[in-house]
C-alpha positions in Angstrom: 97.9 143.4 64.8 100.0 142.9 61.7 102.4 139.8 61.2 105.6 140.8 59.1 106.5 137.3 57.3 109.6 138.6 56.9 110.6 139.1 60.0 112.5 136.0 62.0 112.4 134.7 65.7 115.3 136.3 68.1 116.6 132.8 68.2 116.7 129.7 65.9 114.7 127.0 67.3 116.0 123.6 68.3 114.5 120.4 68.9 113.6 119.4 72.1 115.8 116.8 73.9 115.3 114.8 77.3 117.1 116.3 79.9 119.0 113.8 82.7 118.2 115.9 85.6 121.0 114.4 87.8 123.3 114.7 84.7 125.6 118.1 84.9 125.4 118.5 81.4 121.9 118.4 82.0 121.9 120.8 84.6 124.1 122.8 82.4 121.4 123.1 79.7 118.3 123.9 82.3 120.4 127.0 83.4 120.8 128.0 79.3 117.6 127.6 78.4 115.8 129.3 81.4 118.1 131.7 81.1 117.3 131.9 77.3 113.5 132.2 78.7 113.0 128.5 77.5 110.8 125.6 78.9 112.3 122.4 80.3 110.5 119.7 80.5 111.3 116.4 82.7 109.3 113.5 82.2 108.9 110.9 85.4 108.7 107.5 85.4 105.5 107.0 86.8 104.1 105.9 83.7 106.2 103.2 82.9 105.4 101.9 86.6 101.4 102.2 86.3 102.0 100.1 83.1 103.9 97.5 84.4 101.7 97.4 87.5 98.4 97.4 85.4 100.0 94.0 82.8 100.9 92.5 86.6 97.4 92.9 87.5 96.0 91.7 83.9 98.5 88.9 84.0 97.1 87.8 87.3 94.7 84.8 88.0 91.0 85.7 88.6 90.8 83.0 91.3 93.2 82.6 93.7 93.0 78.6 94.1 95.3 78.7 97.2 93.3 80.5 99.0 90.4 78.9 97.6 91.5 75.6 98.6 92.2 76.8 102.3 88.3 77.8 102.5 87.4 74.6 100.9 89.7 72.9 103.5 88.4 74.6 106.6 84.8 74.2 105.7 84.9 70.0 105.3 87.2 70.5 108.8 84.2 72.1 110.1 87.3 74.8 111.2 85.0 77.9 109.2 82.6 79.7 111.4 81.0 82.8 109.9 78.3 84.3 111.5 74.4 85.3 110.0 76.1 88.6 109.6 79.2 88.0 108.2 77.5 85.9 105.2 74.4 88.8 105.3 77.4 91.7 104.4 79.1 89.4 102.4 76.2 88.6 100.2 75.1 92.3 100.0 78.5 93.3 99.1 78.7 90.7 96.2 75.2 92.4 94.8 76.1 95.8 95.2 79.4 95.3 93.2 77.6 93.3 90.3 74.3 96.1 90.4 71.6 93.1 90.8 70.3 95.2 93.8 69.0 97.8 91.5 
């Protein structure tokens, strides 16, 4: 295959733009440039949400002191009753997450 670098492309090319999808003009320009055999691309705002959602989560305290002082309030009322179990999955759970039980 030989390229002639003379020749030019059927149609200049333009930059690309974001496209308001619930824009007519918008609309307007998908129909052009799939009609033109073009590629429209629409990007979502998921991203933007993840990222907020992740700096809510980095922005949020490790311990949770009301809950925290509810336990600590129920144990010296004697109103916390776990059973052998409940402590047994409890403590496995804890070393399986931190890999001591390797």
């Amino acid at each position: 295959m030989r390229i002639d670098p003379n020749s030019q492309s059927p149609e200049p090319v333009q930059p690309d733009s974001v496209q308001d999808p619930k824009n007519p003009a918008s609309q307007k320009a998908e129909q052009d440039a799939n009609a033109a055999g073009g590629v429209q691309v629409q990007l979502s705002t998921s991203a933007g949400q993840v990222a907020a959602l992740t700096l809510q989560a980095l922005n949020a305290p490790a311990v949770r002191t009301d809950r925290v002082d509810a336990l600590r309030q129920a144990v010296r009322n004697g109103d916390y009753n776990a059973t052998n179990e409940q402590v047994a999955a409890a403590m496995y759970s804890d070393m399986s997450a931190s890999g001591a039980n390797e």
